[in-house]
C-alpha positions in Angstrom: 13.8 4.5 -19.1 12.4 1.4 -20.3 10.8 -0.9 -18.0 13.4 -3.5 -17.3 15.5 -0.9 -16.2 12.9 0.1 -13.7 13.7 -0.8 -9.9 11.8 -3.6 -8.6 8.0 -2.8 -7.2 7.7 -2.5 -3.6 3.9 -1.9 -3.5 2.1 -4.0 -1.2 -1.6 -4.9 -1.8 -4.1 -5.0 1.3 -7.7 -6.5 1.1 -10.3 -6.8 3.4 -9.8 -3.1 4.7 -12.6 -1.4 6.6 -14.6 1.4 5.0 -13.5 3.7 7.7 -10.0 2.6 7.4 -7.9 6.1 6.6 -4.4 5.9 4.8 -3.3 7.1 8.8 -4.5 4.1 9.6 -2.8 1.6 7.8 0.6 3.9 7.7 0.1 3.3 11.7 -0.1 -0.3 11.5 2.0 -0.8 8.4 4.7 1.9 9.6 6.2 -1.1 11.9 8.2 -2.8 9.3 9.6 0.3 7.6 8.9 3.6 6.1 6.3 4.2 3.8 6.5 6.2 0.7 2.6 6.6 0.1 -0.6 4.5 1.4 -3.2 4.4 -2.0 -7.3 3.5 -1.0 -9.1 3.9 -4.7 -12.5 4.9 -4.2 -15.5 3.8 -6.3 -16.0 6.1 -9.2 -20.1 6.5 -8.9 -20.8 6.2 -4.9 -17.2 7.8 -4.2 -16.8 4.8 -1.2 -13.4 3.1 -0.4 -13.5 -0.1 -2.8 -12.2 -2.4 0.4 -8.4 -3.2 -0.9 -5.2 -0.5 -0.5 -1.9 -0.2 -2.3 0.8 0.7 0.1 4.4 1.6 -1.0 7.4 0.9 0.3 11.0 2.5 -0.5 12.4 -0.7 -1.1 11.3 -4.3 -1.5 13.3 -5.3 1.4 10.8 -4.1 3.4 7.8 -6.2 1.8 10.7 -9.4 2.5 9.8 -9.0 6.5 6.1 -8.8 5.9 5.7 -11.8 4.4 7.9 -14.1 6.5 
């Protein structure tokens, strides 16, 4: 499938997140305006520490629509 065939991104970039924020966590918080497919914390590759930001992933981009109005 080539990529302008793809379905729109729904994938919703968070900064500022706690180090002791857990994906249950933001799915709690974020869980309000819809489901969520899968909540995404990359870690530092040497110290193994959340890097501060998240990825979280919604169904469809309808969803991200009510977050940012």
């Amino acid at each position: 499938m080539s990529r302008y065939m793809r379905p729109p991104n729904a994938s919703l970039f968070v900064r500022n997140i706690s180090d002791e924020s857990r994906p249950e966590d933001l799915r709690r918080e974020f869980g309000r305006y819809g489901p969520i497919v899968d909540v995404y914390i990359p870690l530092d590759f040497y110290t193994r520490q959340p890097r501060g930001f998240a990825y979280i992933q919604y169904p469809f981009p309808m969803n991200l629509y009510c977050l940012v109005l």
